[in-house]
Structures are given as C-alpha cells and as structure tokens.
SEMAR-396892 format. One record per residue (C-alpha): residue number from 1; residue in three letters; z, x, y. Coordinates in steps of 0.05 Angstrom, whole numbers, plus 32768, in hexadecimal, padded with zeros to 4 digits. Each point is the difference from the previous one (the first is absolute). Layout:
// SEMAR-396892
{NUM; 'ALA'; {Z; X; Y}}
...
// end
This chain:
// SEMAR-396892
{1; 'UNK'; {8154; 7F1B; 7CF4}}
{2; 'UNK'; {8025; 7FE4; 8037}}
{3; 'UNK'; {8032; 8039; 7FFD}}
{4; 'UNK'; {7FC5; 803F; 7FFE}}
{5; 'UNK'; {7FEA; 7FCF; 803D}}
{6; 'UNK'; {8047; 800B; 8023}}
{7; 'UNK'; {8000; 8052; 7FF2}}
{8; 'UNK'; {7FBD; 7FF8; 801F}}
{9; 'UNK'; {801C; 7FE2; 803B}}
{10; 'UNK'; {8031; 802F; 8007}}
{11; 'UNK'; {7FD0; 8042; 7FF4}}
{12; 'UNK'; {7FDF; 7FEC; 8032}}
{13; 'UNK'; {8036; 7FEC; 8037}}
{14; 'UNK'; {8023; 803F; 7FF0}}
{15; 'UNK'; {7FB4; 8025; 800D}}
{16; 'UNK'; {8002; 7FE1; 8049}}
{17; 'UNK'; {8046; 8011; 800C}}
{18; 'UNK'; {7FEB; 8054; 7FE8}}
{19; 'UNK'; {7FC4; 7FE4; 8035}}
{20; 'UNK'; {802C; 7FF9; 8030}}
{21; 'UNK'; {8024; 803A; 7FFD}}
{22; 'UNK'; {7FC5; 802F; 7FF0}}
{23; 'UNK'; {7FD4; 7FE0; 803F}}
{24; 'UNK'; {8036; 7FFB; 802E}}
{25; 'UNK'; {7FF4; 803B; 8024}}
{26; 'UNK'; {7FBB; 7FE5; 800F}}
{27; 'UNK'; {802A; 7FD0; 8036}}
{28; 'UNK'; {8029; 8034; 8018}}
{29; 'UNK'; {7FF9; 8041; 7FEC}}
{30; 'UNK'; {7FE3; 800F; 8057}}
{31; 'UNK'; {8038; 7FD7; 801A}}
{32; 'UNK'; {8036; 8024; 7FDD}}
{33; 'UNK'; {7FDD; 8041; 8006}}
{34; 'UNK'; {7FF6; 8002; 804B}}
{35; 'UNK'; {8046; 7FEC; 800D}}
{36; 'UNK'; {7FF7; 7FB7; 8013}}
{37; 'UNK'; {8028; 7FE3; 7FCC}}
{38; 'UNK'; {8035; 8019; 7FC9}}
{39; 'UNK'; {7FED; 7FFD; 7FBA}}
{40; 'UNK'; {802F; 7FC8; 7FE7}}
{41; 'UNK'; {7FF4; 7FD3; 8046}}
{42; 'UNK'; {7FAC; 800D; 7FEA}}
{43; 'UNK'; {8003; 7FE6; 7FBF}}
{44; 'UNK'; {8029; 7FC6; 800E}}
{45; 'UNK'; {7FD0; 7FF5; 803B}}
{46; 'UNK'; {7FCB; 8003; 7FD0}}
{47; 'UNK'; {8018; 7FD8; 7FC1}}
{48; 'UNK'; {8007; 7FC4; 802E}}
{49; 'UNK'; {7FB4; 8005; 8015}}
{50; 'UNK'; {7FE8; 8012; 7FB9}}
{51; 'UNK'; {8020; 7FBD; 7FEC}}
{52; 'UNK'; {7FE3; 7FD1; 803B}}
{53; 'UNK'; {7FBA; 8025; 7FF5}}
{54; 'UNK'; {8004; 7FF5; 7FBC}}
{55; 'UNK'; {8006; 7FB3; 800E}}
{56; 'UNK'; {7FBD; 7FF8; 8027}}
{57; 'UNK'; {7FC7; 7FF9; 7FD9}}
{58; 'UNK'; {7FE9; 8006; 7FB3}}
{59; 'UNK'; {7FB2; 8014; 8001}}
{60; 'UNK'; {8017; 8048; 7FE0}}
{61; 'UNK'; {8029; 7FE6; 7FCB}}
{62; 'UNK'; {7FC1; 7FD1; 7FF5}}
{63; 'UNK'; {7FD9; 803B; 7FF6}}
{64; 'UNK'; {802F; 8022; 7FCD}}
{65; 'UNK'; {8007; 7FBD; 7FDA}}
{66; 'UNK'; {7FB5; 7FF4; 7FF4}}
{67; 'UNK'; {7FD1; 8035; 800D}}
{68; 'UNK'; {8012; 803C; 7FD9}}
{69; 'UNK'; {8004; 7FDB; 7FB8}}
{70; 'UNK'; {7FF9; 7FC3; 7FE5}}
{71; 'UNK'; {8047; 7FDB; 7FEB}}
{72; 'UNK'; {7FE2; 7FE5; 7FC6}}
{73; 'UNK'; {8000; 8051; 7FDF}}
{74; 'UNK'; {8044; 8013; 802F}}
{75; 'UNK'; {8037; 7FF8; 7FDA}}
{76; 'UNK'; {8049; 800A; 8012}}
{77; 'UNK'; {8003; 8046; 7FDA}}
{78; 'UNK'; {7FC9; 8015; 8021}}
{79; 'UNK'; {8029; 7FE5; 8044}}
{80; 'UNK'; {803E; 8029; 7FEC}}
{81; 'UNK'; {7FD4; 803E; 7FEF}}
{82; 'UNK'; {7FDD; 8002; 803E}}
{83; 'UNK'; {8040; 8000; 8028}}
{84; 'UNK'; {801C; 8035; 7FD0}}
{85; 'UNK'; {7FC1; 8028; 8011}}
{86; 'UNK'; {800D; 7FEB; 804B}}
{87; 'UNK'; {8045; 800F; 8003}}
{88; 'UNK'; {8002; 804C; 7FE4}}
{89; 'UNK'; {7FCD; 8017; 8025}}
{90; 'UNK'; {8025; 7FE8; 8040}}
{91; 'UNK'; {8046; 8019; 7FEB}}
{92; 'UNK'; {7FDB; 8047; 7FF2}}
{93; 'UNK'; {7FDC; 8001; 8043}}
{94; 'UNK'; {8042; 7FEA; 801D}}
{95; 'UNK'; {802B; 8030; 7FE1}}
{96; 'UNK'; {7FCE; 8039; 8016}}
{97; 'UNK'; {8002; 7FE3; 8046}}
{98; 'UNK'; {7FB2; 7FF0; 7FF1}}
{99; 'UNK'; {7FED; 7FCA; 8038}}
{100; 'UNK'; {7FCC; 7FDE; 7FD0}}
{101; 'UNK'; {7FE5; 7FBC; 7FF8}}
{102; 'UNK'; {802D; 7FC2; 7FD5}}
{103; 'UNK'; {7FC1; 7FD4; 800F}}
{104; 'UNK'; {7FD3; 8036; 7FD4}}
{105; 'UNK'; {8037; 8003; 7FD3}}
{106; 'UNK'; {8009; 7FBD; 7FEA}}
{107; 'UNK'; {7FB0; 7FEF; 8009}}
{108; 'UNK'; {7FFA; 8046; 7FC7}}
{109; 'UNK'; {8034; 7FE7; 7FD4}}
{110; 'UNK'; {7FDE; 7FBE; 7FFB}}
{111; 'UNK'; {7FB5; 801C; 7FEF}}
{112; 'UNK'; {802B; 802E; 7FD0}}
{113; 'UNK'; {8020; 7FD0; 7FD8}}
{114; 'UNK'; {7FCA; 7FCE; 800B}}
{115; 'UNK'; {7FCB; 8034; 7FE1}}
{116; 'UNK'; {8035; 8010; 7FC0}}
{117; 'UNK'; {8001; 7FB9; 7FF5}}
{118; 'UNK'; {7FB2; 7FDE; 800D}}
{119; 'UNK'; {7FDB; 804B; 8001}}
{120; 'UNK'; {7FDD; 8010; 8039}}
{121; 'UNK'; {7FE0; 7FC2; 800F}}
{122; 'UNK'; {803F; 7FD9; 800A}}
{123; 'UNK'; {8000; 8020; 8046}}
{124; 'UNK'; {7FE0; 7FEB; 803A}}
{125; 'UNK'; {7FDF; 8041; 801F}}
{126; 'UNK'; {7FD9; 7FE1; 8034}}
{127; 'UNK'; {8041; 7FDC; 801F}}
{128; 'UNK'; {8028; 804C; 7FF2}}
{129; 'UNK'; {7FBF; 801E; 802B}}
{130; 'UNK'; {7FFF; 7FD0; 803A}}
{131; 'UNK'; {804A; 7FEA; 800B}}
{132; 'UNK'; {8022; 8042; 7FEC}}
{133; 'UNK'; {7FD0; 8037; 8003}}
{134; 'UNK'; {7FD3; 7FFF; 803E}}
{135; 'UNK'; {803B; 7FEB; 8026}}
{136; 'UNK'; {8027; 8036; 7FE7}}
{137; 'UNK'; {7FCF; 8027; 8023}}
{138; 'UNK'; {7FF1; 7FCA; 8040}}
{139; 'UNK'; {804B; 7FEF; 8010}}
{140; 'UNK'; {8018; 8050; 8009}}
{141; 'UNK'; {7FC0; 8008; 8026}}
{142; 'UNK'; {8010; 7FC7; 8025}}
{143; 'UNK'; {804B; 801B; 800F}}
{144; 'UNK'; {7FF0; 803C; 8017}}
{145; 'UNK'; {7FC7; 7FE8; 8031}}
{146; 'UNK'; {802B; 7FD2; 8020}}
{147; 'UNK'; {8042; 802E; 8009}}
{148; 'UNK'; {7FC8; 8039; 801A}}
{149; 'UNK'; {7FE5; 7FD7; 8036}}
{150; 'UNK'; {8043; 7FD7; 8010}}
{151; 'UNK'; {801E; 803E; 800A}}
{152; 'UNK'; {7FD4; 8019; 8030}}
{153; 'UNK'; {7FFC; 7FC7; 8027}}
{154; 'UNK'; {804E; 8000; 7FFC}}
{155; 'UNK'; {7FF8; 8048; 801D}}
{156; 'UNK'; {7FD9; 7FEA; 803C}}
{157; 'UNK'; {8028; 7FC9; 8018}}
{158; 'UNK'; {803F; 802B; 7FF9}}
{159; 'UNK'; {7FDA; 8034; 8024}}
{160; 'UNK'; {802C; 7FFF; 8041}}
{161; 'UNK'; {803D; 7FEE; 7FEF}}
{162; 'UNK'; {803D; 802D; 7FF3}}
{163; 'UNK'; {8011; 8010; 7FBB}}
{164; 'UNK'; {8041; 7FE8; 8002}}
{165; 'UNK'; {7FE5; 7FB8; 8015}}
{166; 'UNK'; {7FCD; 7FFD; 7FC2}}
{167; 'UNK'; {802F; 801F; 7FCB}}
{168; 'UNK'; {8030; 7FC1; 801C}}
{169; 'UNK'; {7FCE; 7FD2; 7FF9}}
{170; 'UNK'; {7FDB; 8012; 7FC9}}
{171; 'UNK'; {804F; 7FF7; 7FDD}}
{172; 'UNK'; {8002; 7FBA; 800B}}
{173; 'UNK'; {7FB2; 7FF6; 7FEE}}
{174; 'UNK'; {800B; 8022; 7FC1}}
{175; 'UNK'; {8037; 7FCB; 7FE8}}
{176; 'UNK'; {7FCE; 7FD4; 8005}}
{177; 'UNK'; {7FCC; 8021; 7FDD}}
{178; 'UNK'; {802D; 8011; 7FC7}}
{179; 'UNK'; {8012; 7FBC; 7FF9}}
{180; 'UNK'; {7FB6; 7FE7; 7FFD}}
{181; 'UNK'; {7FE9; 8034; 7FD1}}
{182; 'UNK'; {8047; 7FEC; 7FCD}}
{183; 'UNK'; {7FDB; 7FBB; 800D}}
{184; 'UNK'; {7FBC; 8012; 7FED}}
{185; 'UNK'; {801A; 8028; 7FBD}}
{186; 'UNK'; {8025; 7FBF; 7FE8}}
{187; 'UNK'; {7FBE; 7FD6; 8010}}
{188; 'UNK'; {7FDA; 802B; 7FCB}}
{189; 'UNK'; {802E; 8023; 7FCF}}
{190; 'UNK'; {8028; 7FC4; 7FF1}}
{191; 'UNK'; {7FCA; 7FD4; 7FF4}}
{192; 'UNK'; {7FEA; 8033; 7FC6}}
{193; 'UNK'; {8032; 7FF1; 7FD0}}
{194; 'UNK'; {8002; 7FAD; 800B}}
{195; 'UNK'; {7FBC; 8009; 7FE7}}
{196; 'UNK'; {8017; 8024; 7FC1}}
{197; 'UNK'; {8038; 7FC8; 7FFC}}
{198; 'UNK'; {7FCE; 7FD2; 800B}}
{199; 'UNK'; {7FC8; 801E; 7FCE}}
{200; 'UNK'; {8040; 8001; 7FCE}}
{201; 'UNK'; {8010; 7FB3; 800C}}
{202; 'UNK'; {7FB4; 7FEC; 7FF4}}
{203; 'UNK'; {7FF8; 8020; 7FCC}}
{204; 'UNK'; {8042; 7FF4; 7FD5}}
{205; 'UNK'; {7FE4; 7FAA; 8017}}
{206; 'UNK'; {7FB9; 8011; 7FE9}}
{207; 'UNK'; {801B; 8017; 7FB3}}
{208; 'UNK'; {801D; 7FC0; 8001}}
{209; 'UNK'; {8041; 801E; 8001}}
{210; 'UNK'; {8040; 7FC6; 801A}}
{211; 'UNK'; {804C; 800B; 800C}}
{212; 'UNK'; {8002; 8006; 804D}}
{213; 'UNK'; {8002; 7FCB; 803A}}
{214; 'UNK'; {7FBE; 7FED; 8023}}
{215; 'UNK'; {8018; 8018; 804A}}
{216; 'UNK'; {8004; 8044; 7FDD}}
{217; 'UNK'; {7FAE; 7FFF; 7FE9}}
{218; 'UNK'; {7FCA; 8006; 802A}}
{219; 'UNK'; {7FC1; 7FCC; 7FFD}}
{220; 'UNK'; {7FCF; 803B; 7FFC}}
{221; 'UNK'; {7FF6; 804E; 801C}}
{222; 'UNK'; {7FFC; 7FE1; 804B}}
{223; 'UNK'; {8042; 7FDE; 8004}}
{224; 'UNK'; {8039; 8034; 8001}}
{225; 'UNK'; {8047; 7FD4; 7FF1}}
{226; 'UNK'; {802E; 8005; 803D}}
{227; 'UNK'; {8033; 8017; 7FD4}}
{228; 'UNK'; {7FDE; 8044; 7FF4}}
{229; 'UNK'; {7FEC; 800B; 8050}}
{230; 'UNK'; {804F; 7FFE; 8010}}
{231; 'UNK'; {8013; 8027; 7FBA}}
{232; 'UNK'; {7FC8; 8035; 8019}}
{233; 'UNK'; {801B; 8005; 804D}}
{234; 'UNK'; {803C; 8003; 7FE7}}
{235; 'UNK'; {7FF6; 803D; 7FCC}}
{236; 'UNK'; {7FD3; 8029; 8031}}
{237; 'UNK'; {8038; 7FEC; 8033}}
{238; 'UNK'; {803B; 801D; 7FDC}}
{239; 'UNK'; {7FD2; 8042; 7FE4}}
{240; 'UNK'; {7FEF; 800E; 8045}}
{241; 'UNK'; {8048; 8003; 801D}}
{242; 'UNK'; {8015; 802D; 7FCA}}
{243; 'UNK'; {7FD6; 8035; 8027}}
{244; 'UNK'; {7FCE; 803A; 7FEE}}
{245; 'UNK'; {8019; 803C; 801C}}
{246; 'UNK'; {7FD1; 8030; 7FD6}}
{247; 'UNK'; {7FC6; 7FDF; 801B}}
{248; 'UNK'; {8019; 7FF6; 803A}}
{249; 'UNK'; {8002; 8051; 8008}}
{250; 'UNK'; {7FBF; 8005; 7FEA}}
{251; 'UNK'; {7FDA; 7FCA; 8037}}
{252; 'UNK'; {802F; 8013; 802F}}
{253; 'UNK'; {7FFD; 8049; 800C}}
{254; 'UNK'; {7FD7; 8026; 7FCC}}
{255; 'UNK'; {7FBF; 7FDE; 8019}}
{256; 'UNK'; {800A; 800D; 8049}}
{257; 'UNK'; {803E; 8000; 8030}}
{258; 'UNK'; {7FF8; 7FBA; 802E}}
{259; 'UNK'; {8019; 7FDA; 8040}}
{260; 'UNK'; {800C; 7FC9; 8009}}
{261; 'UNK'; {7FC4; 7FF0; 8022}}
{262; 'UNK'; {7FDC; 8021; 7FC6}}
{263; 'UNK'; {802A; 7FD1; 7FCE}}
{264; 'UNK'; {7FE7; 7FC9; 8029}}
{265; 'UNK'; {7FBB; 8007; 7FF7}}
{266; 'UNK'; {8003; 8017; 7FBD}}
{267; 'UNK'; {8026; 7FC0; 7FF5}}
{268; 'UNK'; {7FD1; 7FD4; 801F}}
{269; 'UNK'; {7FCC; 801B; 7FDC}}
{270; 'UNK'; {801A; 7FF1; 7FBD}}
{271; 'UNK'; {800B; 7FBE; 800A}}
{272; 'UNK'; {7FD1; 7FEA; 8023}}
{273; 'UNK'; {7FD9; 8022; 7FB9}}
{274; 'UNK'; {8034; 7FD9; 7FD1}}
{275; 'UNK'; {7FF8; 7FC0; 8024}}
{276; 'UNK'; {7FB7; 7FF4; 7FFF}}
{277; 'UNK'; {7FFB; 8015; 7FB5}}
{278; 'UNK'; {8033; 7FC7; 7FF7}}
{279; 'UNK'; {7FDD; 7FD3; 8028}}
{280; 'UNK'; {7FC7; 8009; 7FD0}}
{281; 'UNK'; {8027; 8003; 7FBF}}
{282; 'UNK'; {7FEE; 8045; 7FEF}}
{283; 'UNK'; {8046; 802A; 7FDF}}
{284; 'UNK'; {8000; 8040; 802F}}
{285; 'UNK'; {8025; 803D; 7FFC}}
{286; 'UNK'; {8033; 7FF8; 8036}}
{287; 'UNK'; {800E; 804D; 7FF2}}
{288; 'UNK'; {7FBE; 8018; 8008}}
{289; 'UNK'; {8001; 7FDE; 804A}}
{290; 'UNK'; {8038; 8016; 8019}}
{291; 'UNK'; {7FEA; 8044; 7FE1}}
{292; 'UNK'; {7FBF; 8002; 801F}}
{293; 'UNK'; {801B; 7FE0; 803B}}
{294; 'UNK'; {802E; 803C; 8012}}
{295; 'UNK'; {7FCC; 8033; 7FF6}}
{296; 'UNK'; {7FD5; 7FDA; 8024}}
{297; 'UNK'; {8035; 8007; 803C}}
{298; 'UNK'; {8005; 804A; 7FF6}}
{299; 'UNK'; {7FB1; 8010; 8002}}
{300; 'UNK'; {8003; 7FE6; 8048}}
{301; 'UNK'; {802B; 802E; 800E}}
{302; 'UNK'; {7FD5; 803D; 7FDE}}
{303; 'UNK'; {7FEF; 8000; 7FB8}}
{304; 'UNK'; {802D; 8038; 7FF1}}
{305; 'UNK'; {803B; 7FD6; 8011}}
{306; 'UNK'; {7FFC; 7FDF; 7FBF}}
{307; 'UNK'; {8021; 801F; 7FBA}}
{308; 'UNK'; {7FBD; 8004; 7FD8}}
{309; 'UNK'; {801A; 801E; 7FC7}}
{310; 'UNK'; {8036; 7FCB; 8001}}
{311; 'UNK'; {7FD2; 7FC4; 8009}}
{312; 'UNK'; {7FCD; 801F; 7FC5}}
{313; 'UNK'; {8038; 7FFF; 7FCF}}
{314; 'UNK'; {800D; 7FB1; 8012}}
{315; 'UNK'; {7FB5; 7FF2; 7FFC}}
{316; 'UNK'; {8002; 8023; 7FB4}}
{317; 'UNK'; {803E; 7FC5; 7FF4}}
{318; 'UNK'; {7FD9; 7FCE; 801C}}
{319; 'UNK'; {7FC4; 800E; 7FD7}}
{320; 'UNK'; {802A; 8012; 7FC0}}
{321; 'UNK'; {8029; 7FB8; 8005}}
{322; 'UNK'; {7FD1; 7FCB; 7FE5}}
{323; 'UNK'; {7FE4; 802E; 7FBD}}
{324; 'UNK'; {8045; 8016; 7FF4}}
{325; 'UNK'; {8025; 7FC1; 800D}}
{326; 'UNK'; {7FD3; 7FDD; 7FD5}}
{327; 'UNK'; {7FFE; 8037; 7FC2}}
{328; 'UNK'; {804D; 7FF6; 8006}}
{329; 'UNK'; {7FFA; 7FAD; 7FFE}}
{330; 'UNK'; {7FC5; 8010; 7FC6}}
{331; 'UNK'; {8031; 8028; 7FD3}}
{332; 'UNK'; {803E; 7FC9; 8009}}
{333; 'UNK'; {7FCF; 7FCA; 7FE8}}
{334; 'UNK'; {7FFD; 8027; 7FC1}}
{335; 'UNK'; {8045; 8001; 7FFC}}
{336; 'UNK'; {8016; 7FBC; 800F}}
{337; 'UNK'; {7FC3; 7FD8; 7FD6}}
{338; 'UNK'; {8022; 8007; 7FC2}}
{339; 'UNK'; {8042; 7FF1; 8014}}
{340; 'UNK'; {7FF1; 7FBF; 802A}}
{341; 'UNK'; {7FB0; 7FF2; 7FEF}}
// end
C-alpha cells in the first residue's frame, strides 16, 4: 500500500504542477497582454509569488481534507482516480486554450470517484453546495463588482492628467498588481491538492496501513505535514513558470483589449476576491475571478466592450467542469478497483 500511497503522491503533485501551468495566465495573462511585461519575465515573476502564497495559510486544504468525504470511505484509488478525473479535464481545457477552473476539476473528480466507490451518499452535498457552488456564483459576482466600480473610480482620479502620465503609471502599478494576484492564486490553488495529500495520508493511517515515517503522517484532517506545504509550493511553482500561452490568448485579448490601468483594476479585483475566500477556507476559482474581473473592467467602459460570445463559451466550461471531471474520475475508479482494490 505504501507504494499506491507514493503514485498517489505523485498524481497529485504532477496535478498542481498542470495547475500551474493551466492557471498561470490567471497572474498574468493582463500584464503580458498590455505590454507591461514579456511573457517569460511574467511567469518567472509569477512562479515566485505562487510559491510564497502557497506558504501562508492551510484553511483551504483543511476544507478539501475533511469536508467533502469522510477518510474513513476515501481510499487511495479513489485519491488517484479523482486526480485522473482532475487532470484530463484540465489538459483538455488547456489544450483547447479553455480558461476553466482546476479547483472544480479536482473538487468533480473527487465526488466522481467518491460516488463509484460509496454511491451517492458517500458525498457530502451540502459542503459541495455551500463551499463550491454558491461561491461559484458569489466570488465572479464579487469580481466583477469590484473591477466595475474600481475602475471607475480609477477613471475619475485619472480624469486630468495626460495620458501619457497614467499609461506610465498605471505600468509600474500593474507590476504590482500582477504580483499580488500570482500571490493570491498560490494562497488558494495550492492549498487544494495538500488537502488531497493530506486526505490520502489520513486515510492510508486510518486502514491501519504502516511502512512510512511519522513526520510524513498527519495527526488528523486539520494538521497538513509541512512536508506537503513546500512539496505543493513547489509543484504549483514550477507548473506556473512553464507558462500558459493558450490561455493566456484567451484572458488576454479575446475577452476585451486592456491597459494597463484596466489590468490594474481587474487585478485588484481578483485578488482582493481570491484572498478573502482563503481567508475563510473556501477553494475558489481563481479563473472565474480574474474572468469576471476583466469583464467587469470592460462594462465600465460600455457593455459592448466585452467579447460576449467569447465569455458565454467559458461560462459553458465552467459549468461543464465539475459533472464532467467527475464522470471522468467515476469511470477510472472502475478501472483501477480491480487492479489495486
């Protein structure tokens, strides 16, 4: 068991790593876009902030450990299938330059292969409802509110000065805001898979299986082992700097053109979003922020500044990712029970 427990491990690192890559145009997609920064300069920019957010706090991986199932019915091929769920549907929304959620992903894998394994009771619905689904709706909301009314009061203060002054300024703010929102993403994407580490650990102790050191196994859900915070930063880290540039076309021009000023506030927005869903412990969509966030920038502008069409056919992704993730995680239970139990 202790070696299924290792290709757990590594499923899951090498899911935060496609994290990284898939989500890092959530960081810098405006930035590079608008000019501010080169692609390779972003991502470096941004792997080092996905890491150091990723080291803050563990209330989201607390909430992936424990409230979805119970470890006593999780086992670790139910683990590996609900990153195998997790992991194609991000490489296929990748590869069609799909900006869509790796938090929804992983969260549908696990009901998936939780449901082929304890039927549908195994779940918990009520903690999918309140810590996935109504903020699926609350944090976008929330996203594009913010960037809306930032913007405008951006607009105002700016109102006098010459163009060539804000487009300056709004350069140097920008760095900054890029920075914060690469810090914000590592603060709740990372934290989502040392939760599935950790749900892995506790349950491979609670079956009263043996074979590994004691610094490696967590006391219980709420105590996530150093160990797997640095493996996590690390993973999301490396993912990150390898880049996005599909997605990166996608949030960074198909949706609406942007300055920098505009990439500041749509920044901001997100995470400012990000942050106060990790503060509470609830696993956010970092893409659907940043998402919402732009468009949010463009309807100040006028609402026919934003690519409907463009952002409807992200919105079907976003919705699609949590069924289909988890019929994908459902079907690779059935395939791995009789080979490993």
């Amino acid at each position: 068991m202790v070696s299924l427990l290792i290709a757990v491990i590594v499923a899951a690192l090498i899911f935060d790593y496609i994290n990284g890559f898939h989500d890092a145009a959530n960081a810098i997609a405006t930035s590079v876009s608008t000019g501010v920064l080169p692609i390779r300069t972003a991502v470096i920019l941004a792997a080092i902030f996905n890491f150091v957010g990723a080291m803050t706090g563990v209330k989201v991986a607390q909430t992936i450990a424990k409230d979805f199932a119970d470890p006593a019915i999780v086992t670790q091929t139910v683990v590996l299938a609900a990153l195998i769920g997790a992991s194609a549907w991000n490489l296929i929304t990748w590869w069609r330059g799909i900006p869509s959620s790796s938090s929804h992903a992983l969260i549908g894998g696990l009901a998936g292969a939780v449901v082929a394994q304890a039927g549908l009771s195994g779940f918990e619905w009520g903690a999918l409802v309140g810590k996935v689904l109504v903020p699926l709706i609350l944090s976008p909301l929330m996203g594009f509110v913010i960037a809306f009314f930032l913007m405008i009061g951006l607009l105002w203060l700016v109102r006098d000065s010459r163009p060539a002054a804000v487009h300056r300024r709004s350069r140097v703010m920008q760095l900054v805001s890029a920075s914060a929102m690469a810090f914000s993403h590592g603060s709740n994407d990372a934290q989502k898979v040392m939760g599935i580490i950790t749900l892995a650990l506790v349950s491979f102790t609670a079956a009263g299986h043996s074979g590994l050191p004691e610094w490696m196994l967590p006391v219980d859900a709420d105590h996530i082992p150093t160990w797997v915070i640095v493996a996590c930063a690390t993973a999301i880290a490396l993912g990150t700097a390898a880049g996005g540039k599909r997605i990166i076309k996608t949030m960074g021009s198909k949706i609406i053109r942007i300055t920098p000023l505009q990439g500041f506030a749509a920044e901001t927005a997100g995470t400012a979003t990000i942050l106060s869903a990790s503060a509470l412990g609830v696993p956010v969509s970092t893409t659907h922020c940043i998402n919402a966030a732009i468009m949010g920038v463009g309807a100040s502008k006028r609402l026919s500044a934003v690519r409907w069409g463009v952002a409807g056919n992200m919105v079907i992704a976003w919705v699609l990712t949590i069924p289909l993730a988890a019929a994908i995680a459902f079907v690779a239970l059935l395939i791995l029970r009789p080979i490993f139990g």
